[in-house]
C-alpha positions as CSV (number, residue, x, y, z in Angstrom):
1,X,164.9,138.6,229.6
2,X,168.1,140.1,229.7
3,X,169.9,141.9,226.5
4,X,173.5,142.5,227.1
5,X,176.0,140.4,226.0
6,X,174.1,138.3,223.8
7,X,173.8,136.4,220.7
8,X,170.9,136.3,218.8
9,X,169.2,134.3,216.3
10,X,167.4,136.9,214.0
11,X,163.5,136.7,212.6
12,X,163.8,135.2,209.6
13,X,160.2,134.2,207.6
14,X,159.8,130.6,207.1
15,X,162.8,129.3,208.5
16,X,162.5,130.9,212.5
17,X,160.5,127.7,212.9
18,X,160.5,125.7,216.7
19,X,163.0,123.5,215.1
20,X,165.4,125.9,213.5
21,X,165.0,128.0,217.1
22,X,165.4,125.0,219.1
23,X,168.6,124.4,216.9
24,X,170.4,127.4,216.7
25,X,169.6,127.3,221.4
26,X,171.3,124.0,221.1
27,X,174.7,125.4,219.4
28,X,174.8,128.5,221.6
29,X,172.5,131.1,220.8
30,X,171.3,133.2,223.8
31,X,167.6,134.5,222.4
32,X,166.1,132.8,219.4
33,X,163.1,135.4,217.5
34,X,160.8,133.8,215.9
35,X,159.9,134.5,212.1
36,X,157.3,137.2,211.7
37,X,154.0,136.5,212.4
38,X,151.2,139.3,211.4
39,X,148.9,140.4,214.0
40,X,145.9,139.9,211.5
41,X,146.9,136.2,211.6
42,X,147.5,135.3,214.7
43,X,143.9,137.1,216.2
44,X,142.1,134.2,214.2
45,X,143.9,131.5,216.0
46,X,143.0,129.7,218.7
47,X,146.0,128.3,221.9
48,X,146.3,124.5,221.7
49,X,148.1,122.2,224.1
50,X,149.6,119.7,221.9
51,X,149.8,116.7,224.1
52,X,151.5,114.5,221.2
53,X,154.7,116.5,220.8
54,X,154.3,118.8,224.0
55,X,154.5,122.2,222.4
56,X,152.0,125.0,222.5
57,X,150.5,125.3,219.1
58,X,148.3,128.8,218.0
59,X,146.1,127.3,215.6
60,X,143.8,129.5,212.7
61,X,140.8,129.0,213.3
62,X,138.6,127.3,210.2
63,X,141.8,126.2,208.4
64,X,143.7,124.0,211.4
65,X,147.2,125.4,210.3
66,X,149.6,125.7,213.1
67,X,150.8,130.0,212.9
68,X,152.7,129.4,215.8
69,X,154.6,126.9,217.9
70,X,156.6,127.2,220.8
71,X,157.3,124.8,223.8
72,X,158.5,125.0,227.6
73,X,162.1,124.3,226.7
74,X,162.8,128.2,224.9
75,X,160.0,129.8,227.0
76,X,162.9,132.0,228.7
77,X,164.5,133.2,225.2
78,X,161.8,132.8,222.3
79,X,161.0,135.9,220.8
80,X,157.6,136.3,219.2
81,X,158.3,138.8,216.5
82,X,155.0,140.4,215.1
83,X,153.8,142.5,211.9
84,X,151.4,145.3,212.5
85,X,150.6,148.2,211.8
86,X,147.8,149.5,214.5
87,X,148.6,149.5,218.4
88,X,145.3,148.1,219.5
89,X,145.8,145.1,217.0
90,X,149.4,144.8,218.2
91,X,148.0,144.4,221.7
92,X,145.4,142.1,221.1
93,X,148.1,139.9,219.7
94,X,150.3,140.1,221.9
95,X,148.2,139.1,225.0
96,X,147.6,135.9,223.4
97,X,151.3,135.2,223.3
98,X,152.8,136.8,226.2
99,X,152.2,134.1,228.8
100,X,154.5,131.7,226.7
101,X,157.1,133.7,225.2
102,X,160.0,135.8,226.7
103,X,159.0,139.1,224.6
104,X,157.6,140.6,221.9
105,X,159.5,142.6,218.9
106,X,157.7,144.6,216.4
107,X,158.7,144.2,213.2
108,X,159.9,147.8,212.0
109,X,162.9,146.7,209.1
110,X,161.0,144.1,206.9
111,X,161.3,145.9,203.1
112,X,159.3,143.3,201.5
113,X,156.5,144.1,199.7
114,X,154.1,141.7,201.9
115,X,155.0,144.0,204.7
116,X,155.2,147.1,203.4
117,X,151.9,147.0,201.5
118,X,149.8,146.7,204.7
119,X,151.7,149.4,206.6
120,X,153.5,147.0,208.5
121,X,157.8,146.6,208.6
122,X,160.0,149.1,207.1
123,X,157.0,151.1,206.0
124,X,156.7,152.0,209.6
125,X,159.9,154.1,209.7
126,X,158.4,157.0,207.9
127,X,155.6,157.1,210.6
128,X,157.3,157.9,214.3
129,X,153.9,159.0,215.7
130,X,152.4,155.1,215.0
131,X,155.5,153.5,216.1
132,X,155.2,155.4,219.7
133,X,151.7,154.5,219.5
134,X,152.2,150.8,219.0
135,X,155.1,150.7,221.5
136,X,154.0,153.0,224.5
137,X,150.2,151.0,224.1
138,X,152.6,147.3,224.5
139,X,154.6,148.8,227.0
140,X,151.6,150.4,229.5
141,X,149.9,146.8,229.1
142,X,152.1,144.2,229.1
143,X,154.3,142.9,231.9
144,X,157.3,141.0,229.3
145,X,159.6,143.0,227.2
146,X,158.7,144.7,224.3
147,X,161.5,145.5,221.5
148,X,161.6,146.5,217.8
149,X,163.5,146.2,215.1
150,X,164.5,148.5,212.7
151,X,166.6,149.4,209.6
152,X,168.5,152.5,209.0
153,X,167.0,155.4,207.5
154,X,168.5,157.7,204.9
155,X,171.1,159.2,206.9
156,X,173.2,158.2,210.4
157,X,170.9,161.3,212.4
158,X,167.8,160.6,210.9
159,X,168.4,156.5,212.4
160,X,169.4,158.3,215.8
161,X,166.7,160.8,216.5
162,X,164.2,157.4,215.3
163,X,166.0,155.3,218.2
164,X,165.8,158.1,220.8
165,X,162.2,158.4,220.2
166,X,161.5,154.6,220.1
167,X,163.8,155.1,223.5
168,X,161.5,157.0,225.0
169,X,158.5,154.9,225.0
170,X,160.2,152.0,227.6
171,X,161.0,149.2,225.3
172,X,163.9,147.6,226.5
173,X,166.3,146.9,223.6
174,X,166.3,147.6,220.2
175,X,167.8,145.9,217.2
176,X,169.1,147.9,214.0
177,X,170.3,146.5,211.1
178,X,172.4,147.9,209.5
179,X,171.3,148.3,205.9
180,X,168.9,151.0,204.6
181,X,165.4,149.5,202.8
182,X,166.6,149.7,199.5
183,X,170.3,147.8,200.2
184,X,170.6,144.4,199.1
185,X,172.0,141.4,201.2
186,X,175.0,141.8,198.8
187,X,175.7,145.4,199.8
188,X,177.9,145.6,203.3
189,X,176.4,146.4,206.3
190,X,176.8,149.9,207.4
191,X,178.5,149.2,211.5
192,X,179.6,152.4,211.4
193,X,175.8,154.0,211.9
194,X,175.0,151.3,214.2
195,X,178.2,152.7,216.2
196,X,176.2,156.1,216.3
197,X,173.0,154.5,217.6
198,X,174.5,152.8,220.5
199,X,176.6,155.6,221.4
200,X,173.5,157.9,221.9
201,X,171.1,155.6,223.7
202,X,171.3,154.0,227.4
203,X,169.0,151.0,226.3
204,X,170.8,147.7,225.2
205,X,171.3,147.7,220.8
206,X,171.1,144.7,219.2
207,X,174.0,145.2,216.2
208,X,172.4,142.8,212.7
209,X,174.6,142.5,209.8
210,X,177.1,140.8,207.9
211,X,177.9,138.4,210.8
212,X,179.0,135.0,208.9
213,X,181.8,133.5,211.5
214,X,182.0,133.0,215.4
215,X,184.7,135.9,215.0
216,X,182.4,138.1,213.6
217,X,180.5,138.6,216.9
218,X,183.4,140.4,218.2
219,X,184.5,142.3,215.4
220,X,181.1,143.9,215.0
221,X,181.2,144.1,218.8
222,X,184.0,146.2,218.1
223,X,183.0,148.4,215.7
224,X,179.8,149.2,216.9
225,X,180.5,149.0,221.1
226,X,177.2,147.3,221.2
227,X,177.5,144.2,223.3
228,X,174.8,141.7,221.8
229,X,175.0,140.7,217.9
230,X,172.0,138.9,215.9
231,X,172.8,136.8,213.2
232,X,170.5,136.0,210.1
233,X,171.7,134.2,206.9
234,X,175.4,133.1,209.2
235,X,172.6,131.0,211.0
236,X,170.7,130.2,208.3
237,X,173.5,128.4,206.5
238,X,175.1,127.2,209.3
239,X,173.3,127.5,212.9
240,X,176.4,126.3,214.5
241,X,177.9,129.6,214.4
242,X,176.8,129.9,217.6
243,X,179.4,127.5,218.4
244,X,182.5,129.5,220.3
245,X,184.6,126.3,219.5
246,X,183.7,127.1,215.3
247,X,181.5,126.0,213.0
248,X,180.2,121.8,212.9
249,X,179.9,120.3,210.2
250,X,177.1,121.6,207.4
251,X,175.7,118.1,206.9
252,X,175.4,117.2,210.9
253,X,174.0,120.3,211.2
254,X,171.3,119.6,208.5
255,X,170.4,115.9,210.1
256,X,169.9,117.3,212.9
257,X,167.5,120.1,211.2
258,X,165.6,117.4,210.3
259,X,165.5,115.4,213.2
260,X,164.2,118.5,215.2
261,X,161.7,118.9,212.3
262,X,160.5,115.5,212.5
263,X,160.2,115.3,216.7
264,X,158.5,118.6,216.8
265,X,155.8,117.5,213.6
266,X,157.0,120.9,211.7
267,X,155.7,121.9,208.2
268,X,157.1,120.3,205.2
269,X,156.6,123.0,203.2
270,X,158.8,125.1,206.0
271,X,160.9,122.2,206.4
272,X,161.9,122.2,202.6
273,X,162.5,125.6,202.0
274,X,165.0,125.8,205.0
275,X,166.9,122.9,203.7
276,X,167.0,124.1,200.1
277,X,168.7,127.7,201.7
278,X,171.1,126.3,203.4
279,X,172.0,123.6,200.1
280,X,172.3,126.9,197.8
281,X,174.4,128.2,199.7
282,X,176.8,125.3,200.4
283,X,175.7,123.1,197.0
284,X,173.2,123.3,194.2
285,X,169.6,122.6,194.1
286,X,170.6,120.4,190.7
287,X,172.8,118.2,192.2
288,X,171.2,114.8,193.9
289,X,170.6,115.8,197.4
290,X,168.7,119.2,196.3
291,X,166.7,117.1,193.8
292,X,165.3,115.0,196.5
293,X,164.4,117.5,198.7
294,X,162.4,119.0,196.1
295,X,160.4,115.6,195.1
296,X,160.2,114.8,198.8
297,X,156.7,114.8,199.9
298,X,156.7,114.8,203.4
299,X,158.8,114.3,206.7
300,X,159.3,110.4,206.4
301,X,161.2,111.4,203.1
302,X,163.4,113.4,204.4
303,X,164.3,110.9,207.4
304,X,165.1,108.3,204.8
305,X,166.7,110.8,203.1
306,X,169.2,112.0,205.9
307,X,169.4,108.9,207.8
308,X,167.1,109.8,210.3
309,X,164.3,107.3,210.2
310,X,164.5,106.3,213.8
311,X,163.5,110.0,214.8
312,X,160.7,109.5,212.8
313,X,160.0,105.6,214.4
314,X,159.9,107.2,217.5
315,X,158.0,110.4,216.6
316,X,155.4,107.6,215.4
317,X,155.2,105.7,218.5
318,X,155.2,108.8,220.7
C-alpha cells in the first residue's frame, strides 16, 4: 500500500459498505476505507467464505449478521478502519483482518457519541499515551500498514506535536481532518492547519475536508502541500467524483449503487440509508422516488424500483 498521490474514499458508518467501496474503485478512487467497525464487534465474528457471491464475510457469532465484507477484487486498497480503545483488543482485531485487507486505520476523529462514550474515536485525542500504545502494539505485530485518523485539536500546535508523536510510533500515513470535535459539517474546513501538519512530518498526510468537486483535490492539494485527499460526503452524494473527466450523472450513479448492492447480497437496511443520503442531498425524501425507498422492503424493490431487475435475476440464478 502506497500513500502518495492518492485519492481516497473516507470511513463513513453505514454507507463504506463493499458496494459503495467497490463503487467509488470503479470511478477512480485509489484506497477505499471501510466504515468503522469496533473491535468489540468484530472479536465475536467468525471468517466465512461466501461461495454464492465470492466475498469474504466476518460473521457475529449467535446472530449470523454479516460485520464485515470484503472480496479479492479491493484486497490491495480496502481499508479496514476500526474503533477501539485498548491496544491488545485492537490487535486481536486486527489479526483477524489483516490477511484480506490492505491496512488497518484507527479510528481517532469520530465525535459521535457512540464512539466517544466507550473511549474510542475523537475521545482518544486527549489520551496520547493510549494512542502510542494502540499504535506501536499494531505496528511491532503486524506486517500491513497501520494508519489513524484524526481531527484537529484546539489549536494548529497542539494537532502538530499529536501527529509527531503518532509519527513516532511507525505508522505509515496519517489522515487529519480538518475540523475540530465540536465543528459541524456546515463549518469550513480548517486547510490551513492541515498545511502545518504536513509541513512538520516526513510520513505521507491524508488532507479530509470540504472536497465536493474533481477540482477540489488540487485546490486542497494546494493549500495544504499534502499529495493524497480523502473525500467523505463529495462521495457520498456523488462517488463519481473520482472521475478526472467530472462528475456522471446522479441517477446512473445510484443504479449502479444498487446493482452493486444487489450482486454483492448487501443489507437493505445499509442499502436504504445510503440511497436516502444521497436523494436529500440532490431531491427530497417526500417526493416519489424517496417515498419508495422508504416503503421498499428489500433488494428486489429497489431493482424494480431503478430498473435493475436483471442484476437481481442473475444474482438469483448465481
Amino acid at each position: 500500500m502506497e500513500y502518495e498521490n492518492k485519492l481516497v474514499l473516507a470511513p463513513m458508518v453505514r454507507i463504506g459498505t463493499l458496494p459503495f467501496r467497490l463503487l467509488a474503485a470503479e470511478y477512480g478512487a485509489d484506497i477505499t476505507y471501510g466504515e468503522e467497525i469496533i473491535d468489540h464487534k468484530l472479536v465475536k465474528c467468525d471468517r466465512r467464505l461466501n461461495e454464492k457471491i465470492g466475498s469474504i464475510d466476518f460473521v457475529e457469532k449467535g446472530t449470523g449478521s454479516v460485520v464485515f465484507r470484503t472480496c479479492d477484487e479491493e484486497k490491495d486498497r480496502v481499508v479496514f478502519q476500526m474503533g477501539t480503545s485498548d491496544a491488545v483488543r485492537a490487535l486481536t482485531a486486527a489479526q483477524m483482518v489483516c490477511k484480506d485487507v490492505a491496512a488497518v486505520d484507527i479510528n481517532m476523529g469520530c465525535p459521535k457519541s457512540f464512539s466517544v462514550s466507550g473511549g474510542m474515536g475523537a475521545a482518544l485525542l486527549t489520551k496520547p499515551d493510549l494512542i502510542h500504545d494502540i499504535l506501536t502494539t499494531l505496528r511491532r505485530n503486524m506486517s500491513i500498514p497501520v494508519t489513524c485518523k484524526i481531527r484537529l485539536l484546539k489549536s494548529s500546535q497542539d494537532t502538530v506535536e499529536l501527529a509527531r508523536r503518532i509519527e513516532k510510533t511507525g505508522v505509515s500515513a496519517l489522515a487529519v481532518h480538518g475540523r475540530k470535535v465540536p465543528d459541524r459539517p456546515r463549518d469550513p474546513a480548517k486547510w490551513s492547519e492541515i498545511a502545518d501538519v504536513v509541513a512538520s512530518l516526513s510520513i505521507p498526510v491524508i488532507a479530509n475536508g470540504d472536497v465536493f468537486d474533481y477540482d477540489d483535490f488540487q485546490r486542497i492539494k494546494v493549500a495544504t502541500g499534502t499529495s493524497s485527499v480523502m473525500v467523505a460526503r463529495g462521495a457520498l452524494w456523488n462517488a463519481s467524483i473520482f472521475c478526472p473527466k467530472g462528475k456522471l450523472p446522479w441517477e446512473d450513479v445510484k443504479r449502479e449503487y444498487v446493482r452493486k448492492s444487489i450482486l454483492w447480497d448487501n443489507d437493505i437496511k445499509s442499502t436504504k440509508h445510503t440511497l436516502k443520503e444521497m436523494i436529500m442531498h440532490h431531491s427530497s425524501l417526500e417526493l416519489p422516488e424517496g417515498k419508495a425507498v422508504i416503503k421498499s422492503d428489500s433488494l428486489v424493490d429497489l431493482a424494480r424500483l431503478y430498473g435493475v431487475e436483471k442484476s437481481y435475476d442473475f444474482f438469483v440464478k448465481n
